[in-house]
C-alpha beads as a LAMMPS data file, in Angstrom:
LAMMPS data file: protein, C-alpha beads

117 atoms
116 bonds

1 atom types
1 bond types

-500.0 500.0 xlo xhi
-500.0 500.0 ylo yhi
-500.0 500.0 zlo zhi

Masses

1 110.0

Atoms # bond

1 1 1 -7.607 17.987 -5.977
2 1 1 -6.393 14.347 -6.395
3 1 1 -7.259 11.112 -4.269
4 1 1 -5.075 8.971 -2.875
5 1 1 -5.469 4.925 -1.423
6 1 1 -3.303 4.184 1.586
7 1 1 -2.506 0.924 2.904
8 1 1 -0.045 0.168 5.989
9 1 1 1.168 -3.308 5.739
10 1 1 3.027 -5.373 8.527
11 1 1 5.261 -7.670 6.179
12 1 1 7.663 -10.526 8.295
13 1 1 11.205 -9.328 7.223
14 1 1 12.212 -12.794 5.760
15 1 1 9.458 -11.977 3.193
16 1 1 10.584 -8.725 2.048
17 1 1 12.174 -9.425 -1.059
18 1 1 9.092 -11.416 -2.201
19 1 1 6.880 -7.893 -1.028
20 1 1 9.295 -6.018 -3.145
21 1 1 8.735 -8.247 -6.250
22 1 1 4.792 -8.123 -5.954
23 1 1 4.628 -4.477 -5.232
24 1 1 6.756 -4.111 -8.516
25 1 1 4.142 -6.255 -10.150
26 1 1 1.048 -4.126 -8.255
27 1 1 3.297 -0.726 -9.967
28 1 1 3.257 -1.797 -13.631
29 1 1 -0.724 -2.636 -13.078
30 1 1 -1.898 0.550 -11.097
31 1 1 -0.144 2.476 -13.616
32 1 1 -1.031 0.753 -17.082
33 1 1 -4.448 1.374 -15.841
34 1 1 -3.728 5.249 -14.935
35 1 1 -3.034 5.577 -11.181
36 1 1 -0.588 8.848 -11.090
37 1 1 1.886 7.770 -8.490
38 1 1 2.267 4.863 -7.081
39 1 1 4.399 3.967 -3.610
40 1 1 5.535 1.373 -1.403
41 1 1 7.603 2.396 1.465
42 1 1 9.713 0.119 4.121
43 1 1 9.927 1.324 7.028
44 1 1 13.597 2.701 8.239
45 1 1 13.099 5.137 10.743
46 1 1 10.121 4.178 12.532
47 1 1 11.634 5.958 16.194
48 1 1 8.235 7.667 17.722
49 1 1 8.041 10.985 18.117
50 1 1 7.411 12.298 21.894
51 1 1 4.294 11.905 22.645
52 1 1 3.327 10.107 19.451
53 1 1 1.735 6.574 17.892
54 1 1 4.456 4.860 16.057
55 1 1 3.771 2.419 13.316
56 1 1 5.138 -0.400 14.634
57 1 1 2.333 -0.091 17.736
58 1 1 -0.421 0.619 14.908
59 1 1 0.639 -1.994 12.595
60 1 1 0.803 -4.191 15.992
61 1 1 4.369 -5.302 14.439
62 1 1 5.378 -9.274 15.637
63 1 1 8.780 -9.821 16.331
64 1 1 10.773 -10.776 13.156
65 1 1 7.840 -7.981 11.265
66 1 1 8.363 -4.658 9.599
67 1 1 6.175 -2.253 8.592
68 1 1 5.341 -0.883 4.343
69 1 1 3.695 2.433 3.993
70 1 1 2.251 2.627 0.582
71 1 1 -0.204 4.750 -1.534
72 1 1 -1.693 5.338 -5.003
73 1 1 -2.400 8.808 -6.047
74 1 1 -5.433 9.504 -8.556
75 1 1 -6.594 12.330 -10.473
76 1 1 -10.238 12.480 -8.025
77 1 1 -12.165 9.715 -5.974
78 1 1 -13.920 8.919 -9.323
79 1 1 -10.894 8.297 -11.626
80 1 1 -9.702 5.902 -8.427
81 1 1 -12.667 3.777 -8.623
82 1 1 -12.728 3.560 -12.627
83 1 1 -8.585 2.862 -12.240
84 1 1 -9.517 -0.292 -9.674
85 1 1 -12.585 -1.264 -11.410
86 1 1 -9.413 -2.300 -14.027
87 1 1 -7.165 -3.238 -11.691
88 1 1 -9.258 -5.829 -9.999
89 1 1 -10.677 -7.094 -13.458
90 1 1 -6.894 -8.206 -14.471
91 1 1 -5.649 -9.161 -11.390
92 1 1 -8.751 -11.842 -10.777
93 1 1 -8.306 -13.222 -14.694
94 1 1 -4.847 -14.512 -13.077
95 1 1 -4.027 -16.545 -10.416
96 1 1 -3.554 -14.888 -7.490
97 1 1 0.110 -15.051 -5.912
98 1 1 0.690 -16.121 -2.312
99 1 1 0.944 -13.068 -0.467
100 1 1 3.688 -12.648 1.314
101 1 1 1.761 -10.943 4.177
102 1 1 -1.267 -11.301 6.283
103 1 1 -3.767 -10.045 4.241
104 1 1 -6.242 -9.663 7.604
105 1 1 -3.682 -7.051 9.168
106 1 1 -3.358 -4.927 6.719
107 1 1 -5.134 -1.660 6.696
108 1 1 -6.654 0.289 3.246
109 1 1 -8.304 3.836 2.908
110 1 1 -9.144 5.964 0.570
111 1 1 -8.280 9.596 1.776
112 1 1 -9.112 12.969 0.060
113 1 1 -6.221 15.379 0.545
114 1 1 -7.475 18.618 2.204
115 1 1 -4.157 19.914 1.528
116 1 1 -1.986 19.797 -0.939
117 1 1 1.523 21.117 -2.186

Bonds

1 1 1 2
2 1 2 3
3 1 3 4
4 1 4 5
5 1 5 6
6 1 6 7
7 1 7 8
8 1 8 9
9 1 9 10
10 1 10 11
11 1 11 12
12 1 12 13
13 1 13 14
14 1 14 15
15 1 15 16
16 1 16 17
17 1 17 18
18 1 18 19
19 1 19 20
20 1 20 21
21 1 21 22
22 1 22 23
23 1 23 24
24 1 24 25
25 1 25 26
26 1 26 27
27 1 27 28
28 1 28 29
29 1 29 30
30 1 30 31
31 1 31 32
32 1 32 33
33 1 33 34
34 1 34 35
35 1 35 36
36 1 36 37
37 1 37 38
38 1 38 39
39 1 39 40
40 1 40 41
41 1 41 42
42 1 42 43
43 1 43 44
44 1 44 45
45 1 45 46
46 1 46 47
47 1 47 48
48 1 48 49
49 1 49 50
50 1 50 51
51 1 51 52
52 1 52 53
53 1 53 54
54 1 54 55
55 1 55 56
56 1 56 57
57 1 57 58
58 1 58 59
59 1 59 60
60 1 60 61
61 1 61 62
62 1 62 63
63 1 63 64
64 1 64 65
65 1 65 66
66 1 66 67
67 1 67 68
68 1 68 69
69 1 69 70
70 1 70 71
71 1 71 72
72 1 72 73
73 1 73 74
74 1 74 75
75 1 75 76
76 1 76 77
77 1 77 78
78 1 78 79
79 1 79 80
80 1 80 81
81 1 81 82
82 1 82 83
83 1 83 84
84 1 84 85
85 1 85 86
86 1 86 87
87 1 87 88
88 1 88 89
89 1 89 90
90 1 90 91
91 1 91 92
92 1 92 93
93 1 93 94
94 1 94 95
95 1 95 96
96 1 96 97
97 1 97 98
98 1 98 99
99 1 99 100
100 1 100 101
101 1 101 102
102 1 102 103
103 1 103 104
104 1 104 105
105 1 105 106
106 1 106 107
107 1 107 108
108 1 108 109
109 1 109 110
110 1 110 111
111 1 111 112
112 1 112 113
113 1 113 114
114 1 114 115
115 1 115 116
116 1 116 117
């Protein structure tokens, strides 16, 4: 059974084009260091279902905000921690980019899938 990191990330949609071109950055990193999958997801239909959360209420979306729905997918919980250990060993030798985001809202978990298809 794999792992899998999940982040929800309420991004101002003036800066979504500079999201786009760090997440393409975060890609080429997650995977050189052997993440499986790796996803970031704008939100386009984010219309609640009855008697539902939405994400814009869980991301507690600003006006002028939209939310990104992303996740890495690993082989197991231990393969995600040896990936990272990697990941955050090259992305501190560099300077850091300005996020184009609060870091402080955003949300990160690691989940283990009890299913999977």
């Amino acid at each position: 059974m794999s792992y899998v990191d999940g982040y929800v990330i309420p991004v101002p949609k003036k800066n979504v084009k500079a999201y786009t071109k760090m997440a393409r950055w975060g890609k080429k990193v997650w995977m050189k260091h052997g993440a499986l999958r790796y996803f970031e997801c704008l939100g386009d239909d984010l219309t609640p279902m009855p008697g539902c959360g939405n994400f814009p209420g869980l991301a507690k979306l600003k006006k002028g905000e939209t939310v990104f729905f992303s996740f890495v997918v690993y082989k197991s919980r231990a393969h995600r921690n040896a990936v990272n250990k990697k990941v955050w060993k090259e992305m501190m030798s560099q300077p850091m980019p300005k996020m184009p985001f609060d870091v402080k809202r955003m949300a990160f978990g690691g989940f283990k899938p009890v299913v999977e298809g």
